[in-house]
PATI-50215 format. One line per 2 residues: their letters; for each residue x negated, y, z negated of C-alpha. Coordinates in steps of 0.25 Angstrom, whole numbers, m for minus. Layout:
<atoms>
A> X:Y:Z  ... .
</atoms>
This chain:
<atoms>
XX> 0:0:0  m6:12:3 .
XX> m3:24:m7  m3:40:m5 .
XX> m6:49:m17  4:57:m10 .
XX> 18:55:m1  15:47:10 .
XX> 8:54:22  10:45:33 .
XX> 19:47:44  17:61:44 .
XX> 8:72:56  m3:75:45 .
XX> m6:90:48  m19:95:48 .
XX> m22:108:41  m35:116:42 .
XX> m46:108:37  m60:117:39 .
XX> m74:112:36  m88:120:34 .
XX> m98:120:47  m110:125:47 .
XX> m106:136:58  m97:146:57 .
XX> m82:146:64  m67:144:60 .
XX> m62:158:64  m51:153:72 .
XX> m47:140:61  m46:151:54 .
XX> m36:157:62  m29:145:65 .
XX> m26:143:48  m21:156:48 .
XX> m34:162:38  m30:178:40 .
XX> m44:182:44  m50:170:52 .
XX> m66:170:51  m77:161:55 .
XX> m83:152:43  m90:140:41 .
XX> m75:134:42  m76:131:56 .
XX> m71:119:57  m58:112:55 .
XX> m58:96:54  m45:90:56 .
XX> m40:78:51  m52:75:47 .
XX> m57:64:36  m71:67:39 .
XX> m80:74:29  m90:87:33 .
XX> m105:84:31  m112:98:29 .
XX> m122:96:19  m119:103:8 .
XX> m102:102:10  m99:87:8 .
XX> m93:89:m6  m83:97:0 .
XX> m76:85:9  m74:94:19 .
XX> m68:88:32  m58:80:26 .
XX> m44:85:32  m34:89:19 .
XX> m20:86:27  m4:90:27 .
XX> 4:78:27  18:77:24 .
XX> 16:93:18  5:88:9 .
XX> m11:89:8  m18:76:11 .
XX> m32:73:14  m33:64:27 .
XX> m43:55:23  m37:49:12 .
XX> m24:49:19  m31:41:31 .
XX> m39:32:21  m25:30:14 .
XX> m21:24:25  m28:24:38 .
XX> m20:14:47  m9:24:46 .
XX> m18:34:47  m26:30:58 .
XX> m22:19:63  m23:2:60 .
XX> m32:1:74  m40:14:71 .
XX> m42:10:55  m47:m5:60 .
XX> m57:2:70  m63:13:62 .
XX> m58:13:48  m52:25:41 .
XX> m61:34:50  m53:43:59 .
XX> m66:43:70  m63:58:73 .
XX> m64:71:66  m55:83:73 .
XX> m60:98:70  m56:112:74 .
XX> m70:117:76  m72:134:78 .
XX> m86:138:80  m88:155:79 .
XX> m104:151:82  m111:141:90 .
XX> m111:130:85  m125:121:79 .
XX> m132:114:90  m129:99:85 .
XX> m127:85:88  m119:73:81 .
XX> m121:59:82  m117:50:91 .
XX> m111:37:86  m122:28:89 .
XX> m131:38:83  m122:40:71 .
XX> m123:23:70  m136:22:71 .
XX> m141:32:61  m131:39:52 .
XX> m125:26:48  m111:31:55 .
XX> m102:26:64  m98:38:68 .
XX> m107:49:77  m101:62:79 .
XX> m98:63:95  m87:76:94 .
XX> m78:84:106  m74:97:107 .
XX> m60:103:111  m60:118:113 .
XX> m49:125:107  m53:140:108 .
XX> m65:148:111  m64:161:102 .
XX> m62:176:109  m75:182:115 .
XX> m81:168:117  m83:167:132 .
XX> m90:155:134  m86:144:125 .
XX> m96:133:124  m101:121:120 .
XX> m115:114:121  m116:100:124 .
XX> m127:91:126  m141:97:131 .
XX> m140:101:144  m155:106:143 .
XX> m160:93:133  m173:98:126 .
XX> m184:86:122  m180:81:106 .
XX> m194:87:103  m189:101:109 .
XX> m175:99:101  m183:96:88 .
XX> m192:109:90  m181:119:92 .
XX> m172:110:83  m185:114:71 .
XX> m187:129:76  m171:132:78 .
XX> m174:137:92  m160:138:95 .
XX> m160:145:109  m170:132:114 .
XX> m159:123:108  m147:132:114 .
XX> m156:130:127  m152:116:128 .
XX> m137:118:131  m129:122:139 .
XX> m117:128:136  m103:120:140 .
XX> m92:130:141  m78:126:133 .
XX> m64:132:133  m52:129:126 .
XX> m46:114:131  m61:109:134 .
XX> m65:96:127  m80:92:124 .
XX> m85:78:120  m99:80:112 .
XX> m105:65:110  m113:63:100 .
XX> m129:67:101  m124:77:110 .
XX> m132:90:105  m121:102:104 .
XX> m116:115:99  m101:122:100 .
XX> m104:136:105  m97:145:97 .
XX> m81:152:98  m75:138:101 .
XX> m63:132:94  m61:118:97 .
XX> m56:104:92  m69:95:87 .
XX> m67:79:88  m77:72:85 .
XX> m82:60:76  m78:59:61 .
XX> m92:65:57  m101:77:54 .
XX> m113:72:60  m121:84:66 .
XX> m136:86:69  m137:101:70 .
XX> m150:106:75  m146:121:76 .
XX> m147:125:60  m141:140:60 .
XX> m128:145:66  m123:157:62 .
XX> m131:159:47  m129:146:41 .
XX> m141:137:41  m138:121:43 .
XX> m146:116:31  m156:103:33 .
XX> m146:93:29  m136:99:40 .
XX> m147:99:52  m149:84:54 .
XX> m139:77:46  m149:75:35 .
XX> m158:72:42  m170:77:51 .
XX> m172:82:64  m176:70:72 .
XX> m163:63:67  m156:76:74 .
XX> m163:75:85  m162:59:88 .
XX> m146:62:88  m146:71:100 .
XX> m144:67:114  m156:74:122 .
XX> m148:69:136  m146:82:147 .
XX> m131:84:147  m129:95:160 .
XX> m117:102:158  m110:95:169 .
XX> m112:81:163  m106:88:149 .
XX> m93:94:157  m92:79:163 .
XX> m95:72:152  m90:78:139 .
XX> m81:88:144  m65:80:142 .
XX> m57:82:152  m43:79:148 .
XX> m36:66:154  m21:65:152 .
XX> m20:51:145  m4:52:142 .
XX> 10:59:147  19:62:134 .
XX> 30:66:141  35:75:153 .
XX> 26:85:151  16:82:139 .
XX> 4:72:140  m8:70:133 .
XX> m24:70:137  m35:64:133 .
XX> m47:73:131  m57:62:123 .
XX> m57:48:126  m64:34:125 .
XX> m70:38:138  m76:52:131 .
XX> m80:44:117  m76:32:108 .
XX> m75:42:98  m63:50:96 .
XX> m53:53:107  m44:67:110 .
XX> m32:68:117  m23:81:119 .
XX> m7:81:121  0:91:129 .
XX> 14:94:124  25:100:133 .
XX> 36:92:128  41:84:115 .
XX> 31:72:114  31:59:105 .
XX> 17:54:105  8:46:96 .
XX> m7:43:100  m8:30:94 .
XX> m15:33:83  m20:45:74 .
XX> m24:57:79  m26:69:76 .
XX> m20:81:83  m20:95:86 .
XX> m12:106:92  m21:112:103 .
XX> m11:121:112  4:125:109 .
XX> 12:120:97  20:108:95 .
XX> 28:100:85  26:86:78 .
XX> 36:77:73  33:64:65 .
XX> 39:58:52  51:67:53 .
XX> 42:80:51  38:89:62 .
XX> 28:97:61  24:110:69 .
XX> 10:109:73  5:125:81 .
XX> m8:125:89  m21:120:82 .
XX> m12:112:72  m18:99:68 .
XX> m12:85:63  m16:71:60 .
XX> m8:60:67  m9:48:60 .
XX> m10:34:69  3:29:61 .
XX> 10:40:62  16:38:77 .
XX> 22:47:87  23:62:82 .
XX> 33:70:92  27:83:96 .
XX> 36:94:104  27:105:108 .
XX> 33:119:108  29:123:122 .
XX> 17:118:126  6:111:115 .
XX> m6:101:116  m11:92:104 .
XX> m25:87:103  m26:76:96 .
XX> m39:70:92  m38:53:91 .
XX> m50:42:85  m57:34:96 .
X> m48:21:101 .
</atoms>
């Protein structure tokens, strides 16, 4: 039997109120705005991890348990991981539960950067299993959201399109030479709708004024080899992951990416994978063919629609404004609005007023 502290939470939307998290850059102006704070501003807040069970790393922080997602369910306050370890088969599914455990396998954030962000790389899986004693790398995609006013060219960098030798890396790696490390990039422009795939090992950096939807795996594995953005000063143990600078530098693919085999290869074009009705369908932006490791979809609403995806999910409101009716509750969910479909839950009817689209981030198959 399984046993709540409180009323029963299950066959309910679980709605996802703002849940921010310390970086080690500065940003957050417009989650600000989006919870309504009177005068927004940038922070070290810049971040916004949804439904999430995964715990921030930064040295220095993990007494704090920050990450974890606090929850409304049934209009109470409930911490999502000890609703999932309560009962993950509900939760997450039998199949998923059976395959990975109580591990959701992706982590979801509103990420919004005022500055460019650290040059870094994560692990890749095989990376991860061999030397951080994880099953678990940290290969991530971007959705762009927004680009804040006066940006003009939005961007990204991905991959070196210029690879410097790992004896170079490490020399401007020591003495911070940041231009001959910005030398190594070129810049992948972004706008709003675009979605990125960043593998593990990739070397990377989010230029700054983007808003956008992070998916990733469920860690916070970084290597960050750029150690000052914007006053703040990463301290050793935040560098390498503890570690030295070898370790960093045997994590980073040294491979030539041209930005022509990035646009082909880890740009996602949308491929309709679904028709929900007359008018409404849904795409898949993220695949098994992209990764094995987490999988995006996005529906487009233009009518009333009944639809479950087969197992959790988590999903945002990205254009319009829409509502959700499950368990005899509806629920009016406005753009940026975030919930938690459990895989138990079943079909959830949305009736989009006007036109509306829902993200919705799913685990790998």
């Amino acid at each position: 039997m399984i046993s709540f502290a409180m009323s029963d939470p299950r066959h309910k939307l679980i709605l996802l109120p703002p849940n921010r998290v310390w970086r080690t850059y500065p940003g957050g102006a417009t989650l600000d705005r989006l919870a309504g704070v009177a005068e927004p501003r940038d922070s070290s807040m810049a971040e916004d991890w949804i439904g999430s069970v995964t715990s921030s790393t930064i040295p220095g922080r993990e007494h704090l348990r920050e990450g974890v997602s606090q929850v409304i369910v049934g209009g109470e306050r409930r911490d999502l991981r000890e609703l999932v370890e309560a009962d993950p088969d509900y939760f997450l599914g039998a199949a998923h539960v059976a395959r990975y455990g109580t591990a959701p396998m992706l982590l979801v954030k509103f990420l919004d950067s005022a500055v460019r962000l650290h040059f870094q790389v994560h692990p890749s899986r095989d990376f991860a299993r061999r030397f951080l004693n994880s099953p678990l790398g940290k290969t991530e995609a971007y959705h762009v959201l927004g680009v804040r006013e006066g940006v003009t060219e939005p961007y990204a960098y991905l991959g070196f399109q210029h690879p410097p030798t790992p004896a170079q890396l490490k020399e401007w790696i020591e003495t911070q030479d940041v231009a001959a490390l910005e030398r190594c990039f070129e810049k992948i422009p972004v706008q709003p709708g675009d979605t990125l795939l960043i593998p593990g090992g990739f070397p990377h950096a989010l230029g700054e004024g983007v808003f956008m939807i992070e998916i990733q795996e469920p860690t916070d594995f970084a290597v960050r080899y750029e150690f000052e953005r914007a006053g703040y000063v990463l301290p050793e143990a935040a560098r390498f992951m503890g570690r030295g600078i070898d370790f960093g530098l045997s994590m980073i693919d040294f491979t030539a990416y041209p930005r022509a085999v990035i646009d082909r290869n880890h740009r996602c074009e949308p491929t309709r994978i679904r028709s929900l009705g007359a008018h409404s369908w849904q795409d898949q932006l993220i695949g098994p063919a992209n990764t094995p490791c987490f999988r995006v979809h996005k529906t487009h609403l233009r009518e009333a629609v009944t639809k479950a995806e087969g197992g959790f999910y988590i999903g945002i409101v990205t254009e319009g404004a829409c509502t959700a009716t499950v368990g005899g509750e509806t629920f009016q969910l406005k753009r940026y609005d975030k919930f938690f479909c459990p895989a138990g839950l079943g079909g959830v009817h949305f009736e989009p007023q006007g036109n509306a689209a829902i993200l919705e981030c799913l685990p790998p198959l």
